[in-house]
C-alpha positions in Angstrom: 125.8 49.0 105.3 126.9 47.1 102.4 127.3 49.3 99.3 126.6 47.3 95.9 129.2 48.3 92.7 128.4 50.1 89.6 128.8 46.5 87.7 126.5 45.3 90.1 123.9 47.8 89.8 124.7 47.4 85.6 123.5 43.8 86.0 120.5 44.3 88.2 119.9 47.0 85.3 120.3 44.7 82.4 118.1 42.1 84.2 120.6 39.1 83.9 119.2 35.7 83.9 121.0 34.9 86.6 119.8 37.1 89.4 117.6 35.1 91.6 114.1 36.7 92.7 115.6 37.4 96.5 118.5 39.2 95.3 116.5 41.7 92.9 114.6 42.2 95.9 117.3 42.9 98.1 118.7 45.5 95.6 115.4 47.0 95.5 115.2 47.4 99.0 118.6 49.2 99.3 117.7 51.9 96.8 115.1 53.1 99.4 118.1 54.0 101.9 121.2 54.4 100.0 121.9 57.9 98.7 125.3 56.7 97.0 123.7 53.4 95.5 121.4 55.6 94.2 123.3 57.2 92.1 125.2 54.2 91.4 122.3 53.0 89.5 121.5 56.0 87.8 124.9 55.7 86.3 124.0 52.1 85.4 120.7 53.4 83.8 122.5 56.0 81.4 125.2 52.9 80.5 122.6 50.6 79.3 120.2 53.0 77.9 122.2 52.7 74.3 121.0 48.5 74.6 117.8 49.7 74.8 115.7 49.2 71.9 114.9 52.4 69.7 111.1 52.9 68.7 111.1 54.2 65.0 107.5 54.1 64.9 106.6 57.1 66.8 106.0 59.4 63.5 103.6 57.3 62.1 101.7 56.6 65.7 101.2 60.3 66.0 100.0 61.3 62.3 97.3 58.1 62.8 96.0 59.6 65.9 95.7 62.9 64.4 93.9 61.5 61.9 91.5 59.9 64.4 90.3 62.8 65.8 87.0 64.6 64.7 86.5 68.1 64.2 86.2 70.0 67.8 84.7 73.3 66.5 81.5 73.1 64.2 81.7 74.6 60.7 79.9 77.1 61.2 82.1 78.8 64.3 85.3 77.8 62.2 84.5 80.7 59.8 83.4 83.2 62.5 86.1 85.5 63.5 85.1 85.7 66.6 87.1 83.3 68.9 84.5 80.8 71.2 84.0 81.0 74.6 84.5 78.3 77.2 81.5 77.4 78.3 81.5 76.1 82.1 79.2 73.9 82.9 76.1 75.3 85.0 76.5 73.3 87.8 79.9 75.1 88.5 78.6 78.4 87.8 75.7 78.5 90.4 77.8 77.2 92.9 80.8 79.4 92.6 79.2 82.2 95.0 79.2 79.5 98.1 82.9 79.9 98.2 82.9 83.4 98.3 84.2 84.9 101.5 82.0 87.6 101.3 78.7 84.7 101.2 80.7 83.3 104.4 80.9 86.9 106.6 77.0 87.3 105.4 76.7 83.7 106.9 78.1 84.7 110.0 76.9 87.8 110.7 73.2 85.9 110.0 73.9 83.8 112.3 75.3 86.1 115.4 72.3 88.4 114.4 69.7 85.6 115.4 71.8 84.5 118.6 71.2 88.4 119.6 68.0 88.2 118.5 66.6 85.5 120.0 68.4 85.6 123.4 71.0 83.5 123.7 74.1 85.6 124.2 72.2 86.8 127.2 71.2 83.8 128.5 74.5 82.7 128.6 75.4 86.4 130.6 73.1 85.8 132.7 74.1 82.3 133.7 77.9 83.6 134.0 76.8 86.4 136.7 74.6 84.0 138.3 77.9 81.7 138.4 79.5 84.8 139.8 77.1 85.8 142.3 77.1 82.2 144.0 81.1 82.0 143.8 80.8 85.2 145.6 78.4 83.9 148.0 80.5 81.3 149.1 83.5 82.8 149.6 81.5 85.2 151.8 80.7 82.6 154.0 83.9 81.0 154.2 86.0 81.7 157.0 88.8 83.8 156.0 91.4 81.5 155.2 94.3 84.3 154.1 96.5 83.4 151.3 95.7 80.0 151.1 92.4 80.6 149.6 92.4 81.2 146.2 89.3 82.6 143.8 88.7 80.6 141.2 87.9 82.5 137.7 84.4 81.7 136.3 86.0 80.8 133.4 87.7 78.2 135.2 84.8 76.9 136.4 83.3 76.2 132.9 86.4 74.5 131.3 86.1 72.2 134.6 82.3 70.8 133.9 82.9 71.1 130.8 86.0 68.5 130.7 84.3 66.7 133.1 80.8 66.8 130.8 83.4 65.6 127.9 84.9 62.8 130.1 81.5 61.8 130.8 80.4 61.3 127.0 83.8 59.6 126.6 83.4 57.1 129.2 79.9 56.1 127.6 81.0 55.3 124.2 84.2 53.3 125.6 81.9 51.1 127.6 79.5 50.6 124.4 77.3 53.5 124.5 75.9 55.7 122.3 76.4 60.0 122.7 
């Protein structure tokens, strides 16, 4: 890798006439991956920061926009003692509670409560014995194979349809369909 000199990093600082458009590029591009150019040029950038010009100005830029600014706090709550709250706007305020984690575990346990309520964690109990009860079936009429036979866990068996279920709704939307 070709490591450029602190006069050449100087004259890419100064922005000589002389340096073509490729070349500034090509310095550019260098500073991305070269630690020691790096600092090469930082070294350049403290050498030329006394050619830089010096803004005298600043003073009176500051005291005009100072001038330009109204009055924030009324009259009236200027000779209050009382300091003035910030005010958030209402928006914020009513929506604050939604990020609660106590609004989320109320959230959740609504939600488990109508799954008990309405069935569903025992229909899916009952389809998992029912699952049971036919594995069980079959491997009661099965020859007795020894240890070559294996049960396979219900649990198993769901990730199995369901991957193939997901493979399934894959395949559609490769071809063009929709879910």
């Amino acid at each position: 890798m070709k490591h450029y000199t602190l006069e050449q990093w100087t004259r890419y600082v100064m922005q000589e006439s002389t340096m073509l458009q490729e070349e500034q590029l090509a310095y550019e591009g260098h500073l991305c991956g070269c630690d020691e150019c790096l600092e090469l040029y930082m070294q350049s950038l403290d050498l030329a920061s006394s050619s830089y010009p010096v803004w005298t100005g600043h003073q009176a830029a500051i005291e005009r926009v100072m001038n330009g600014l109204q009055p924030i706090v009324p009259q009236e709550a200027a000779l209050s003692p009382e300091p003035l709250k910030k005010q958030e706007p209402m928006e914020k305020k009513s929506r604050a509670w939604l990020r609660h984690p106590i609004f989320h575990y109320a959230v959740a346990a609504s939600i488990t409560m109508l799954l008990m309520g309405s069935g569903a964690f025992q229909t899916i109990m009952d389809r998992i014995e029912h699952e049971n009860a036919q594995g069980e079936a079959l491997h009661a009429r099965l020859p007795d194979q020894g240890e070559m036979e294996q049960h396979i866990p219900v649990s198993q068996m769901i990730m199995n349809k369901t991957i193939v279920m997901l493979d399934s709704i894959q395949g559609k939307q490769e071809r063009g369909g929709t879910r």
